[in-house]
C-alpha positions as CSV (number, residue, x, y, z in Angstrom):
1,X,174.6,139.0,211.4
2,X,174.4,142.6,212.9
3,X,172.0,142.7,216.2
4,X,168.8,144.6,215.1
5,X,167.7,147.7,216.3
6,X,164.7,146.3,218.8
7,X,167.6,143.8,220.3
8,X,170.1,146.8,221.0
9,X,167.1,148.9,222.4
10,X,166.4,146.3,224.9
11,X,170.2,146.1,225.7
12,X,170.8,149.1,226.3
13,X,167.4,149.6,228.2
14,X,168.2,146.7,230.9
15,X,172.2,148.5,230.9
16,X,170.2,151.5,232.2
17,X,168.2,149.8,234.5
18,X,171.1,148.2,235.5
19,X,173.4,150.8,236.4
20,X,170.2,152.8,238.3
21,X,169.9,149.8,240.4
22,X,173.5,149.3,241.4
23,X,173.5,152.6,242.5
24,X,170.4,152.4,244.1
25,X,172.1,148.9,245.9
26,X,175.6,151.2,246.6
27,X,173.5,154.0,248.5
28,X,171.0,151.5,250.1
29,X,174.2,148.8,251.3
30,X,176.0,150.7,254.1
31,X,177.5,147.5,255.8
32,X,179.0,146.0,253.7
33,X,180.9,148.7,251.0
34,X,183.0,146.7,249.0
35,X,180.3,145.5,247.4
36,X,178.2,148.1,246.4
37,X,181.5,149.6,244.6
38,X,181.7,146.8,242.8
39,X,178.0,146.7,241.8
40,X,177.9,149.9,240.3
41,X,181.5,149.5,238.3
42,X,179.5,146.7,236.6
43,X,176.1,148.5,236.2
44,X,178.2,151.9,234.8
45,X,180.3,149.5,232.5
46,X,177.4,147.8,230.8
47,X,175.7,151.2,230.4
48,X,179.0,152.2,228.7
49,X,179.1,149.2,226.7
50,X,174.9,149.4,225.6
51,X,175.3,153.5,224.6
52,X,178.7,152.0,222.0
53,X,176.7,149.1,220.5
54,X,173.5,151.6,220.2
55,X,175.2,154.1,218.2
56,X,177.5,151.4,216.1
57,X,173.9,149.7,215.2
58,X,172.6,153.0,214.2
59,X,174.4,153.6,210.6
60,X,174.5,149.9,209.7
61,X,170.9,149.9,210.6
62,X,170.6,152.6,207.9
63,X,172.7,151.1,205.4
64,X,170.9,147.7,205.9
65,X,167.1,149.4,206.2
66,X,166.4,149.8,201.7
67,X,167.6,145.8,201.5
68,X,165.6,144.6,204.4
69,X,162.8,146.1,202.7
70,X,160.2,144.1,201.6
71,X,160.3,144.4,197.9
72,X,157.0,144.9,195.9
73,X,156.5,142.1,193.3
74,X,154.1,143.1,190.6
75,X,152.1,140.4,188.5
76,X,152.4,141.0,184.7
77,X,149.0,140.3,183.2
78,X,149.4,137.6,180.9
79,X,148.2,138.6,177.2
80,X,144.5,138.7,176.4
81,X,143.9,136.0,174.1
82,X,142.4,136.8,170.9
83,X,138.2,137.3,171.1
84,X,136.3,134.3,169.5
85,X,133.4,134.5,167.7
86,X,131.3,132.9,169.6
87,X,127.3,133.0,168.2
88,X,126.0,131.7,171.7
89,X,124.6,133.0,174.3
90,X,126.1,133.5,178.1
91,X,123.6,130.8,179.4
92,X,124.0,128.7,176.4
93,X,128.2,129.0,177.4
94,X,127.5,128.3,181.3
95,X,124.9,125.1,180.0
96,X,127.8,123.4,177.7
97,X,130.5,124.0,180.2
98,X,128.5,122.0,182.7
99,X,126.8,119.4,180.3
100,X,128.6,119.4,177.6
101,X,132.4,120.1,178.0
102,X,133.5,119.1,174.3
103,X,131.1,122.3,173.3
104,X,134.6,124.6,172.4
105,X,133.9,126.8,169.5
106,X,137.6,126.5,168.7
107,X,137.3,123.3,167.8
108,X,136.2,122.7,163.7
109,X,132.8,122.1,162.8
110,X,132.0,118.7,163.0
111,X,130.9,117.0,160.0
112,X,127.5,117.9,158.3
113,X,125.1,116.2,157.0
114,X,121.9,117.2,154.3
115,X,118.9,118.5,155.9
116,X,115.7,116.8,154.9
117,X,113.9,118.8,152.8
118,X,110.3,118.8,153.7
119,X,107.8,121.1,153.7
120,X,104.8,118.6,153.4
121,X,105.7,116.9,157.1
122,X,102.1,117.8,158.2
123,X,101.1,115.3,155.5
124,X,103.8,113.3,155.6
125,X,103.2,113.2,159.6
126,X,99.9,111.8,158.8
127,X,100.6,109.5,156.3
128,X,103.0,108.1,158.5
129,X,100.8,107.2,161.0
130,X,98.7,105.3,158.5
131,X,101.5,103.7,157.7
132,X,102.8,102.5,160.8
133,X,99.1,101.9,161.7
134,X,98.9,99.3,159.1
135,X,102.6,98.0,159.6
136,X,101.5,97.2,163.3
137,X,98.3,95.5,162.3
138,X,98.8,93.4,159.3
139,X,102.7,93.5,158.0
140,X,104.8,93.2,161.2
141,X,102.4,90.4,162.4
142,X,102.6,88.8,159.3
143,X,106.6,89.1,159.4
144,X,106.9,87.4,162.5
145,X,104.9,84.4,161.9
146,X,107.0,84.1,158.7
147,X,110.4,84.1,160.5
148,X,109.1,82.0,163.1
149,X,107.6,79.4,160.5
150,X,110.0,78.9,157.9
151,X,113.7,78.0,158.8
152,X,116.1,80.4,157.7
153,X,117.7,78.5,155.0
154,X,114.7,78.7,153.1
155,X,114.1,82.4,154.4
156,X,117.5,83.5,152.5
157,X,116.3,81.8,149.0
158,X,113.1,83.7,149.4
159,X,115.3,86.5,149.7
160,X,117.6,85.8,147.0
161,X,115.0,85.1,144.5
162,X,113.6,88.5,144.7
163,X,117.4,89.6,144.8
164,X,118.1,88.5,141.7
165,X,114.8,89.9,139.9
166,X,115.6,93.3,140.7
167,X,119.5,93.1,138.9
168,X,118.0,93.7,135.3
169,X,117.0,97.2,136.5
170,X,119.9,97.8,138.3
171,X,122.0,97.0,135.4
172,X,119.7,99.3,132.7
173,X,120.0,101.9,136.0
174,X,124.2,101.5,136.3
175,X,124.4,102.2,132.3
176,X,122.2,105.4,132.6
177,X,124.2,106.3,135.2
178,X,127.7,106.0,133.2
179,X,128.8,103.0,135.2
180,X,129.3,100.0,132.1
181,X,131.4,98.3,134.6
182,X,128.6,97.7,137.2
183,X,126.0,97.2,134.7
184,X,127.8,94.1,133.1
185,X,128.8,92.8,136.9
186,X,124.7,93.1,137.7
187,X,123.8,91.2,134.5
188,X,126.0,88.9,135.0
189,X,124.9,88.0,138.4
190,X,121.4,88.0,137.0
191,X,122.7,85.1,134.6
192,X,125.1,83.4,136.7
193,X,122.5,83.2,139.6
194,X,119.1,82.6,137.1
195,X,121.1,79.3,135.2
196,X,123.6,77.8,138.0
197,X,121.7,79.2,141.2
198,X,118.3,77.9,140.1
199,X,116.4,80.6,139.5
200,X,118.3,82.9,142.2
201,X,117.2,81.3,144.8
202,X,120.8,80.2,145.4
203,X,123.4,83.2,145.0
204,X,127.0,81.8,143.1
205,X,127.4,84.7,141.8
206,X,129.0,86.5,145.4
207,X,131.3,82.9,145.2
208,X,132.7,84.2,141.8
209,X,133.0,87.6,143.5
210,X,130.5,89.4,141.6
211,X,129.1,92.0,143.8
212,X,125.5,92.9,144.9
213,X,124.2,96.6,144.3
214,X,121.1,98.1,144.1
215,X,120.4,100.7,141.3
216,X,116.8,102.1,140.2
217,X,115.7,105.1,138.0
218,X,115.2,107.3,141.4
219,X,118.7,107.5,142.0
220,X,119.7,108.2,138.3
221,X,117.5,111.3,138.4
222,X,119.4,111.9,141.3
223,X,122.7,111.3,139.5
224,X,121.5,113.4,136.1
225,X,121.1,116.6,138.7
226,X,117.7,116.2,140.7
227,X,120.0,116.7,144.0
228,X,117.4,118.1,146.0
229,X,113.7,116.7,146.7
230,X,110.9,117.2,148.7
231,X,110.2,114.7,151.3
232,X,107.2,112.6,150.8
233,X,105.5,109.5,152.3
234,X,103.8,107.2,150.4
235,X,101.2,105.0,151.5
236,X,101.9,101.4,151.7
237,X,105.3,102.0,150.2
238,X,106.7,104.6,152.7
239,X,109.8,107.3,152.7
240,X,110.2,108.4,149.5
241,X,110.7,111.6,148.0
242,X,109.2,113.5,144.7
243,X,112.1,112.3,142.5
244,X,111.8,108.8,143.9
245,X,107.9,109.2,143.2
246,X,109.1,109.8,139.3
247,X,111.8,106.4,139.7
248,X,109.0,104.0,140.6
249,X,107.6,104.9,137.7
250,X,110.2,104.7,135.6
251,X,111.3,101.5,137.3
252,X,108.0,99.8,137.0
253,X,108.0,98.2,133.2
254,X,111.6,96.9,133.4
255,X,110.6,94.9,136.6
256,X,110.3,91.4,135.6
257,X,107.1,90.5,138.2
258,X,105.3,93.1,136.2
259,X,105.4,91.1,133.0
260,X,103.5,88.2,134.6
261,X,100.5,88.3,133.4
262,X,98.5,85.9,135.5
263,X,97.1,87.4,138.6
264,X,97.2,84.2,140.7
265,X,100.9,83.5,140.0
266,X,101.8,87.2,140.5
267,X,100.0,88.7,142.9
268,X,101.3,86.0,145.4
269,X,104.3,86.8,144.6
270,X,104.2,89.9,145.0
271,X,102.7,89.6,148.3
272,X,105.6,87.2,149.6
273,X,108.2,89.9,148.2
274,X,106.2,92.1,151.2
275,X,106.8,89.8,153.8
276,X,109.9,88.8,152.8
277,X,110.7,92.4,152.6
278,X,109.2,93.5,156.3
279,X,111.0,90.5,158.1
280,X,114.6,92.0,156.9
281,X,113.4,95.0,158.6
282,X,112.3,93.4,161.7
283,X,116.0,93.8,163.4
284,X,115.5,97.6,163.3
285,X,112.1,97.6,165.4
286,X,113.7,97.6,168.2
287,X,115.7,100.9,167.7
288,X,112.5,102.4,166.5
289,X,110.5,101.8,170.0
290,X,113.1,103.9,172.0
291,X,112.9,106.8,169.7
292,X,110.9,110.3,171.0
293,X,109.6,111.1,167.7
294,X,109.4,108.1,165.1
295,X,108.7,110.2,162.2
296,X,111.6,112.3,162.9
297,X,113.8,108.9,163.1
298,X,112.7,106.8,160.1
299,X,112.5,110.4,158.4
300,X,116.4,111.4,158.7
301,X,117.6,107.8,158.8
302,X,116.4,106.7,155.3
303,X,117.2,110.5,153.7
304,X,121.3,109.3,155.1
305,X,121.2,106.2,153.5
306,X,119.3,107.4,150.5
307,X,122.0,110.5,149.9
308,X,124.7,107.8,150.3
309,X,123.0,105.2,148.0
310,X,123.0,108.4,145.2
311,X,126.2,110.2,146.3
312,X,128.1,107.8,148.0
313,X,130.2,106.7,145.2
314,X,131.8,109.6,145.0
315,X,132.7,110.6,148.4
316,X,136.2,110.2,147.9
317,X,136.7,107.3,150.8
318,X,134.9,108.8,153.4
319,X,134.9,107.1,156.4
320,X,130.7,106.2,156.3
321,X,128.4,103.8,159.1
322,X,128.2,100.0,157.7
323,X,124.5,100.3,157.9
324,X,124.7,102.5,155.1
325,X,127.1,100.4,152.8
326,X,124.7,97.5,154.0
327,X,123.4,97.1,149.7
328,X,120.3,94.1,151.7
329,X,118.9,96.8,153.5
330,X,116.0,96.9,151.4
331,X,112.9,99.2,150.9
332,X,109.7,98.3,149.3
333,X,110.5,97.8,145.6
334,X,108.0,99.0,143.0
335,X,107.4,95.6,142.0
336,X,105.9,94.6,145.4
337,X,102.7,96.1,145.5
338,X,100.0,93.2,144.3
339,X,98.2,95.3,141.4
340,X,96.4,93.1,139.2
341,X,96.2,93.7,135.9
342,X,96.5,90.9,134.2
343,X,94.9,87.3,133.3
């Protein structure tokens, strides 16, 4: 490596120096000569020798100077990406990035589901209250002493029982509907499980692998074309909507309770169906006491399960909750309600 410029500088700086101060020592030394002669042959040969290497260094210096340069290396700015449409707002960006990270608008739309359609929920609210007023006073009461009376074996025939008198209009429903095959499977378990399971309260029909469903006129409207329909609460019978309103009554003279005449037979029948009906509800409390708004809750859970209960067969294997394929999550049936009318 070729000494730099600085380095050859300072050599030939301290030659100078050098040969000044032997000559200085020469003139200065008087008694002993031989000495200062030799001091300043040294002093006027390393100034000879610092003046060469000084103007040798020169041209390689300027050869050497445009690589020694310190070379400028500019940053290509990567490519913009493409602008997203993006409907928010800056602070609605910043409050996803810290809260909610999977918030990417690149990412697809998750999956949708119906909107409740209600434009009654001022009375509905109401209504609900009532409801839930009454289902805290008398039903859920009622429930629990119910479940903690009678053992659960005898519980499940209770619930079988009424099972079984509901598959008659879930067979006339499944026909209406186009679907022979489930009418005849419903009728059948109405047979099987009225001669060989005692009047229902024993269920051999699931053993022979008949299954369970749950058709009524509400969701053959919906099937027919009647997609859409306001929300409405009902008092006493709960979350409905208008073209559910219309099933009940359609529903109501092929129910097999209604054609008991005698009041004292029926109407405790009908008011066991209640109880029988508000202790399979009673796991759900539970998930209902955390919620902010309980209207808002029991609202857009039962519209779910009541698109899927209309819909469902014909979602083309969509991956869907089990509480929604769950066919003994009941609701009040049009039967239950202790009218008399009769004898």
């Amino acid at each position: 490596m070729r000494p730099s410029a600085l380095a050859l500088t300072l050599l030939l700086a301290s030659g100078t120096a050098l040969a000044q101060a032997g000559v200085e020592t020469a003139s200065a030394e008087t008694s002993d000569g031989s000495t200062a002669e030799e001091t300043a042959r040294a002093a006027e040969a390393a100034l000879a020798a610092g003046t060469a290497a000084a103007q040798a260094a020169e041209p390689a210096q300027d050869t050497q100077a445009p690589q020694e340069a310190p070379q400028s290396q500019e940053t290509v700015p990567a490519p913009e990406a493409a602008p997203i449409d993006d409907p928010r707002t800056e602070a609605e960006r910043d409050f996803d990035a810290i809260y909610n990270p999977v918030a990417d608008p690149t990412l697809p739309a998750p999956a949708q589901t119906a909107e409740p359609y209600d434009p009654w929920e001022r009375y509905n609210r109401r209504m609900h209250r009532f409801n839930v007023a009454v289902d805290h006073a008398i039903a859920r009461p009622l429930a629990r002493t119910y479940v903690r009376v009678v053992p659960r074996p005898l519980r499940l025939g209770v619930s079988n029982f009424f099972s079984n008198l509901g598959q008659p209009v879930t067979a006339v429903n499944s026909l209406l509907q186009g679907k022979p095959k489930q009418a005849a499977q419903s009728l059948g378990r109405f047979l099987l499980n009225s001669t060989l399971g005692i009047g229902g309260v024993f269920d051999p029909a699931s053993d022979a692998r008949l299954p369970r469903t749950q058709e009524d006129f509400g969701q053959t409207l919906g099937v027919w074309g009647w997609k859409r329909s306001r929300y409405l609460e009902l008092p006493l019978f709960g979350p409905r909507t208008v073209r559910d309103a219309f099933g009940l009554a359609g529903d109501a003279p092929l129910s097999p309770l209604r054609q008991v005449e005698a009041d004292r037979i029926r109407v405790p029948l009908q008011g066991l169906q209640l109880v029988d009906t508000r202790a399979q509800l009673l796991a759900i409390d539970s998930l209902r006491e955390g919620a902010g708004d309980d209207y808002i809750l029991v609202r857009d859970a039962w519209t779910q399960r009541r698109n899927y209960q209309i819909f469902g067969d014909r979602m083309n294997g969509e991956e869907l909750p089990d509480y929604l394929q769950d066919e003994t999550n009941p609701t009040v049936p049009v039967d239950a309600m202790p009218i008399p009318g009769g004898n």
